[in-house]
C-alpha positions in Angstrom: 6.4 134.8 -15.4 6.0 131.5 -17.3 9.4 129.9 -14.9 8.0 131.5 -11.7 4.5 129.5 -12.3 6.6 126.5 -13.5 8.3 126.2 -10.3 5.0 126.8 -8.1 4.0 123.8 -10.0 7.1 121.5 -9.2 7.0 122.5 -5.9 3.1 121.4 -5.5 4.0 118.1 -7.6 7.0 117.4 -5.0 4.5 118.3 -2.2 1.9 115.6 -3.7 4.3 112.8 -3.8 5.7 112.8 -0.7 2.5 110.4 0.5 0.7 107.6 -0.1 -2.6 109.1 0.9 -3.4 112.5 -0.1 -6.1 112.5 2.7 -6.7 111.9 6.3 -10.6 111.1 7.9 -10.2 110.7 11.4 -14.2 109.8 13.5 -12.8 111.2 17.3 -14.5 111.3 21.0 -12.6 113.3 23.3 -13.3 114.1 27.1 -12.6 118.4 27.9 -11.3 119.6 31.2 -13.1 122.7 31.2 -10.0 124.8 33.4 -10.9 127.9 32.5 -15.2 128.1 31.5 -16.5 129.0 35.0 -19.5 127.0 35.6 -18.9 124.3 33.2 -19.1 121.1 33.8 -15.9 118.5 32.2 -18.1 116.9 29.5 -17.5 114.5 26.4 -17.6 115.6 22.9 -17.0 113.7 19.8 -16.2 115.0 16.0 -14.0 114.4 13.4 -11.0 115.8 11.6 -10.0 116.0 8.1 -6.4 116.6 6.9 -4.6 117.4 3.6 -1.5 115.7 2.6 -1.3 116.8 -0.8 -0.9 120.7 -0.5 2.7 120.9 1.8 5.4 118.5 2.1 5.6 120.4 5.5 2.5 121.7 7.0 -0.5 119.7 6.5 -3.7 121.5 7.0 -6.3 119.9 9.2 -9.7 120.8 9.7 -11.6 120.0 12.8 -15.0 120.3 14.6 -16.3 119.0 17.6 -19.9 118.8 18.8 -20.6 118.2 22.8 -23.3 119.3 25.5 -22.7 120.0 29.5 -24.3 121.7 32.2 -23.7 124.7 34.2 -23.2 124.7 37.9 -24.0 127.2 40.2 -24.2 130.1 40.9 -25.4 131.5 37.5 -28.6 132.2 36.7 -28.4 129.4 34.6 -27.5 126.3 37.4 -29.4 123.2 36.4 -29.8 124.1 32.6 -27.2 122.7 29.7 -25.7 124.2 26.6 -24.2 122.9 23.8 -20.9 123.8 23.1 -19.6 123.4 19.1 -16.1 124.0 17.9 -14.3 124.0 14.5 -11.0 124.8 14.2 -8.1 125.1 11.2 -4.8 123.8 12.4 -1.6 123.2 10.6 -0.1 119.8 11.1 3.5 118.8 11.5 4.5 115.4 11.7 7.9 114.2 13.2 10.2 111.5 11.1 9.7 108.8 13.4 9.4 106.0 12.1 6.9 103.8 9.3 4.2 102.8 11.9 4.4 105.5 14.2 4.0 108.8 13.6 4.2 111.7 16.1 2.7 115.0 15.2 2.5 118.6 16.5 -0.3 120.8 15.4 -0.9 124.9 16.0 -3.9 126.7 15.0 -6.9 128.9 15.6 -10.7 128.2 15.9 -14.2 129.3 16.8 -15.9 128.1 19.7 -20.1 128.4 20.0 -22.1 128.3 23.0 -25.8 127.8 22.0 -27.3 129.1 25.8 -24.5 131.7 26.8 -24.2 132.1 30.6 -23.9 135.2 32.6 -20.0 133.6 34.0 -18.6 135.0 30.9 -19.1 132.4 28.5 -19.1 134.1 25.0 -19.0 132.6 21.5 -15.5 133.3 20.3 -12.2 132.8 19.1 -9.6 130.5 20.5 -5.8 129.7 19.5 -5.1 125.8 20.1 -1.6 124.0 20.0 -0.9 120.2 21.0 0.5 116.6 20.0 -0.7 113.4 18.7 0.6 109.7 17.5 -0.8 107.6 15.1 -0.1 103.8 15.4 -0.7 102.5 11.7 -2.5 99.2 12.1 -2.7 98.7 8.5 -1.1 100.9 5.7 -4.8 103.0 5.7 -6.1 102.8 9.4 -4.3 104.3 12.0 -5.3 104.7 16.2 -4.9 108.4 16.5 -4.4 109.7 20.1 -4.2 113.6 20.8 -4.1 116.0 23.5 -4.9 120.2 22.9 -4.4 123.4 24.7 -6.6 125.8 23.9 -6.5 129.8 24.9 -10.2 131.4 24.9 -10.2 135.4 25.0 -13.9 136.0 26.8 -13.4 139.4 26.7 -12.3 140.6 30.0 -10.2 137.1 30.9 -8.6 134.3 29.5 -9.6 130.7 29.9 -8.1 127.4 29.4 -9.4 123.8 28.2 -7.3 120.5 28.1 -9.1 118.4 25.3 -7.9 114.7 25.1 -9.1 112.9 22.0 -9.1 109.2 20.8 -10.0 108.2 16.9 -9.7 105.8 13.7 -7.5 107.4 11.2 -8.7 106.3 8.0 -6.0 107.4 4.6 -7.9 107.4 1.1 -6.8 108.5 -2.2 -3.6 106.2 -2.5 -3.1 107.2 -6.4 -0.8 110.4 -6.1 -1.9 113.3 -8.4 0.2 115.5 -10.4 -0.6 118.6 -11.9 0.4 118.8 -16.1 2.5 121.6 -16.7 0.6 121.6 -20.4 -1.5 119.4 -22.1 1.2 118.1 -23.8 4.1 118.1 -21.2 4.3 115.9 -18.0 7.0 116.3 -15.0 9.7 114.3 -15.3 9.2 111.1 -12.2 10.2 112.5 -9.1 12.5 110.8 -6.3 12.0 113.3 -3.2 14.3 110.8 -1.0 16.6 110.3 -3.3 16.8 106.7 -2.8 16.5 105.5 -6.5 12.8 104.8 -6.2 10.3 106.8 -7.8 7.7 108.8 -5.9 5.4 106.7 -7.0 6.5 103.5 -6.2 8.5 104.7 -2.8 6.0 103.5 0.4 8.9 105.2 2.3 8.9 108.6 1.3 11.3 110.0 3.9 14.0 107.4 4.0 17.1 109.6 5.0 20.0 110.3 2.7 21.9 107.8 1.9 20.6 104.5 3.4 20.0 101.1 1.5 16.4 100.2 0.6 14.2 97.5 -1.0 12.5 98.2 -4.7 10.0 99.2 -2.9 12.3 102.4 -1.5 11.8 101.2 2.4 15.3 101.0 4.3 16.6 97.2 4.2 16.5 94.6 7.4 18.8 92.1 6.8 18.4 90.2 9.4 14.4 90.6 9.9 14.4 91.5 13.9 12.1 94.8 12.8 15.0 97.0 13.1 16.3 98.6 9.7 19.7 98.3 8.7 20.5 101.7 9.3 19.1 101.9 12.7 20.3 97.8 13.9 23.8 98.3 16.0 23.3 94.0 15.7 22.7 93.6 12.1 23.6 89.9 12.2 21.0 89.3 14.8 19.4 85.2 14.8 16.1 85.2 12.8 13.0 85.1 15.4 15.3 86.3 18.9 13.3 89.0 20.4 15.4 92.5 20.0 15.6 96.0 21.5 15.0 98.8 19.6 18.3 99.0 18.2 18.2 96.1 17.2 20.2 93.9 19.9 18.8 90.9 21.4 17.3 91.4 24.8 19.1 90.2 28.0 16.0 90.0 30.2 17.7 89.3 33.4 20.6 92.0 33.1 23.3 88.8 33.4 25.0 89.6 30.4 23.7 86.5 28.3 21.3 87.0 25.9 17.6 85.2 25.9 18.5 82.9 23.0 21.3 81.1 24.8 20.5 81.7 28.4 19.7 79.1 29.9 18.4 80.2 32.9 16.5 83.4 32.0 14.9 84.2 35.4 18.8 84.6 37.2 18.4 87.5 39.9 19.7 90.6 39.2 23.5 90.7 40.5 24.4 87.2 40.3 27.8 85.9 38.5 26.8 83.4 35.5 28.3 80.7 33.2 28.4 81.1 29.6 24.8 79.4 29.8 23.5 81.9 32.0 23.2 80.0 34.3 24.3 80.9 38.8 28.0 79.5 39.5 28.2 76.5 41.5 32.0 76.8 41.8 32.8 73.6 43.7 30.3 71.9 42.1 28.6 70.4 44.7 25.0 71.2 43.8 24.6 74.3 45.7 25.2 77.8 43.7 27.5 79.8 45.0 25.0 82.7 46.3 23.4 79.5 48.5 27.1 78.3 49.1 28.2 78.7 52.7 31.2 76.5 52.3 32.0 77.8 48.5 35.8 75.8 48.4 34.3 72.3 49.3 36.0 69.5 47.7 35.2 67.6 45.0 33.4 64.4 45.7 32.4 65.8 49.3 28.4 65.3 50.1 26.8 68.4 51.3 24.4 69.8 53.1 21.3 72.6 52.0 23.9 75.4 53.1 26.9 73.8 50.6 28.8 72.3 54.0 29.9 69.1 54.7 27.6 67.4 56.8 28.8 66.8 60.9 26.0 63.4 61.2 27.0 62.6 64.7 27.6 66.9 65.8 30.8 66.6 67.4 32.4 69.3 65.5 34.6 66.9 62.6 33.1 66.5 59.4 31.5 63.1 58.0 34.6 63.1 55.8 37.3 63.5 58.5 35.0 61.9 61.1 36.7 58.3 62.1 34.2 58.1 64.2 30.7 58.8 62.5 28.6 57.6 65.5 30.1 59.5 68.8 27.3 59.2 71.0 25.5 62.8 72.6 26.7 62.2 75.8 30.8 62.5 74.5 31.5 65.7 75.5 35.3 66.5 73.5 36.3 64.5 70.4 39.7 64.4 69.2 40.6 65.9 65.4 39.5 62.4 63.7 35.9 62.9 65.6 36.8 60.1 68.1 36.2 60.6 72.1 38.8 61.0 74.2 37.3 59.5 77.1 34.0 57.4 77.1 31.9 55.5 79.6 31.4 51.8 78.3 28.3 51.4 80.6 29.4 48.4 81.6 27.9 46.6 84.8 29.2 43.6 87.7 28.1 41.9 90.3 28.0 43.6 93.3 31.7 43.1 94.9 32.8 41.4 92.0 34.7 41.6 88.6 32.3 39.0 86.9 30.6 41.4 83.8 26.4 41.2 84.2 25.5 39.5 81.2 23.7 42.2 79.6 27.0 44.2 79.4 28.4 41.8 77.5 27.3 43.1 74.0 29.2 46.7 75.1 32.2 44.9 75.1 31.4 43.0 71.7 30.7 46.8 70.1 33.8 48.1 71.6 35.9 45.7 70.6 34.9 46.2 66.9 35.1 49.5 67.0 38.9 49.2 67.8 39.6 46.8 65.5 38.0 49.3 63.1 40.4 52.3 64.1 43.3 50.1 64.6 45.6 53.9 65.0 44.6 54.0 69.0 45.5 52.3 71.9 43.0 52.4 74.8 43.2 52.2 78.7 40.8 50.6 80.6 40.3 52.5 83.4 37.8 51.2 86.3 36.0 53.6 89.3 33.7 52.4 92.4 32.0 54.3 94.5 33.4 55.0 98.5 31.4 52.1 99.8 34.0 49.5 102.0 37.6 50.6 102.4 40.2 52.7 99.9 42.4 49.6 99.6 39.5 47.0 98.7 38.1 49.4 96.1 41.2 50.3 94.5 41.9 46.5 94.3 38.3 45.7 92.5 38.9 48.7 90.5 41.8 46.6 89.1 40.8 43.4 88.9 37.2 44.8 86.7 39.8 46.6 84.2 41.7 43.8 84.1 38.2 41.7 83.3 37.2 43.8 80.4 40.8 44.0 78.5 40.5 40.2 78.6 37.2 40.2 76.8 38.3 42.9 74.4 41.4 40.8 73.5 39.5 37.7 73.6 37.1 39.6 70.4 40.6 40.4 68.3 41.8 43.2 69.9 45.5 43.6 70.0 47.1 43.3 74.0 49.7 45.4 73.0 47.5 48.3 72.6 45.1 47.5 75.7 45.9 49.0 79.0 44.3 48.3 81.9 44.2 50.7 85.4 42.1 50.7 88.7 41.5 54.0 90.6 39.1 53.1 93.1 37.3 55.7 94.7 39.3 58.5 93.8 37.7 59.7 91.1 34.3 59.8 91.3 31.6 62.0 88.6 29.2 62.4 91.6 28.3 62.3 94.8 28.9 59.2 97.1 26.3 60.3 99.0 22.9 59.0 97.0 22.2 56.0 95.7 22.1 57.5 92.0 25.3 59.0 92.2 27.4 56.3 93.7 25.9 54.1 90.7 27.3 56.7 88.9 31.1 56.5 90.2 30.9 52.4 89.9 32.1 53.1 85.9 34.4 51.4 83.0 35.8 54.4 81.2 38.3 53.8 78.1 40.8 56.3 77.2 41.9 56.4 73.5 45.4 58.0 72.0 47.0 57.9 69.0 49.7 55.4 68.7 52.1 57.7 67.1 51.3 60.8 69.5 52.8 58.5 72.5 
């Protein structure tokens, strides 16, 4: 008899020890879906629980009651009038190993529920069965937020109904110093080490730390590298102090491109994006435009681009500013050659009616040309001169000539070499219009140079 009350004591010391705080005041308000009283109104209520902590390392009891008033609808006798409603309940209280902060719970239990103006909907004082969850959020190592939802089952007789009761409340924990039972006067229970971590009930603020795991004198698991996440839990123990971490303990990678926050760079990336070890979008060709921008992702090194990563076309005759020879073809050049340079242009060059003598305002045409040869000295050019159908085939065809001739003397005159000046008259037989306006015979009286490449000849 004496061993079997010895071991009820041990078990109620073990049971004792096993918190900090051997009770639980929790002030609640809650709001009740009344699902199943007929009648009734949903309606706020407010109360408070008290749980044990010292009496089962399992199942805490918890003792609850809960004051409210509503009113009842029709069609009872009663429309238009209130009641108030009381309830106290005994639950037993289980809470889940979570974690140090938060703490889960599930709860089951029976309790009595009081109408003080009974209705004639079959509302009756009686007994209900309850069962739900709540979490604590330990703000401080007394004071808790305690959120909770309960079922409750209500036998009224001849049906059952059904009430959703959400609560919200202050946990406060008091009675830190944990209280043993003497087995005698003279005898006291040897220290007692539930978790078996090395630390003494007493002194353990982490009761529950599982088998086997490192802690601090204090008996809470260890955190080496001080992200929050104990060593036990932390698949990145070596984690840098301050980087934000999951909770496993890994740094975060906010934008999902493989680098983590504390050396990314460029933490805003969009999702799908290639990076560089900075975190930062590719610019493969490194011409300032990232490769998801890039139309032209192979551009050379040293090649200015464009918005869309592409080598600029200034002038728009199809060759690129870097292969262009000829950066300035005017609009009205309708086919370029592969260096950007025209094939055949109109020099816009006027004479005196009936004669080869250049107007003088033409003269600065020549001058440009002229340059522009010297400054693509890979062509050689024909002069080729047109008139309009006005006098006779053989008179036209002879000023043709002689105006050709007139220009490829100027053009040698400004530097250009003879060798690679050509000069032809066509006449009339060639004309870009109609002889038969004004406008368009102005049009046929032209100077049109014809450029090819010295080694395609």
């Amino acid at each position: 008899m004496k061993k079997l009350l010895l071991s009820l004591l041990l078990i109620s010391t073990i049971a004792t020890a096993e918190h900090r705080y051997n009770y639980e005041i929790t002030p609640m308000i809650g709001y009740n879906l009344a699902e199943g009283n007929i009648n009734v109104d949903n309606y706020l209520s407010y109360g408070a629980e008290i749980q044990w902590n010292n009496i089962s390392p399992a199942i805490k009891p918890e003792l609850s009651f809960f004051q409210a008033s509503t009113d009842y609808d029709a069609p009872t006798s009663l429309s238009g009038t209130s009641t108030d409603i009381t309830r106290i309940a005994l639950n037993g209280v289980y809470d889940l190993d979570f974690s140090e902060v938060i703490v889960p719970s599930i709860k089951l239990g029976l309790g009595y529920e009081n109408f003080s103006n009974p209705s004639n909907s079959g509302n009756h004082n009686s007994i209900y069965a309850d069962t739900g969850v709540s979490l604590k959020f330990f703000l401080l190592p007394s004071v808790a937020l305690k959120a909770e939802a309960l079922y409750l089952l209500k036998n009224n007789k001849n049906r059952y109904d059904n009430n959703l009761h959400i609560l919200l409340g202050i946990t406060f924990a008091i009675d830190q110093r944990i209280y043993k039972r003497e087995l005698q006067p003279t005898q006291e229970l040897a220290p007692q080490d539930d978790d078996q971590d090395g630390v003494i009930n007493d002194n353990d603020l982490c009761p529950n730390t599982p088998m086997g795991v490192s802690v601090d004198e204090q008996g809470c698991a260890l955190d080496d590298d001080n992200d929050g996440v104990t060593n036990y839990k932390d698949k990145c123990p070596n984690t840098p102090y301050g980087a934000d971490v999951d909770n496993e303990g890994c740094e975060l990678d906010s934008d999902k491109d493989g680098v983590v926050n504390s050396k990314d760079d460029c933490p805003q990336t969009p999702y799908g994006e290639d990076v560089d070890k900075h975190g930062c979008s590719l610019d493969s060709d490194n011409d300032g435009i990232l490769d998801v921008d890039d139309l032209c992702p192979h551009t050379p090194e040293g090649i200015k681009v464009d918005a869309t990563g592409c080598e600029p076309d200034s002038d728009g005759d199809g060759v690129v500013d870097s292969k262009d020879l000829c950066p300035n073809t005017p609009q009205e050049v309708k086919k370029v050659d592969k260096n950007g340079c025209f094939t055949t242009r109109n020099l816009h060059i006027n004479f005196k009616t009936g004669s080869s003598q250049i107007d003088v305002n033409s003269l600065p045409k020549i001058e440009e040309f002229a340059n522009f040869l010297k400054s693509v000295p890979l062509y050689n050019v024909t002069i080729v001169g047109h008139t309009d159908n006005v006098g006779t085939r053989a008179n036209n065809l002879k000023l043709s000539q002689r105006r050709a001739n007139r220009v490829k003397d100027l053009l040698i005159e400004e530097g250009v070499d003879a060798d690679s000046i050509t000069a032809i008259g066509k006449g009339e037989d060639n004309p870009v219009a109609s002889n038969n306006t004004a406008q368009g015979r102005a049009q046929n009286r032209r100077i049109e140079a014809i450029l090819q490449e010295k080694n395609n000849q």
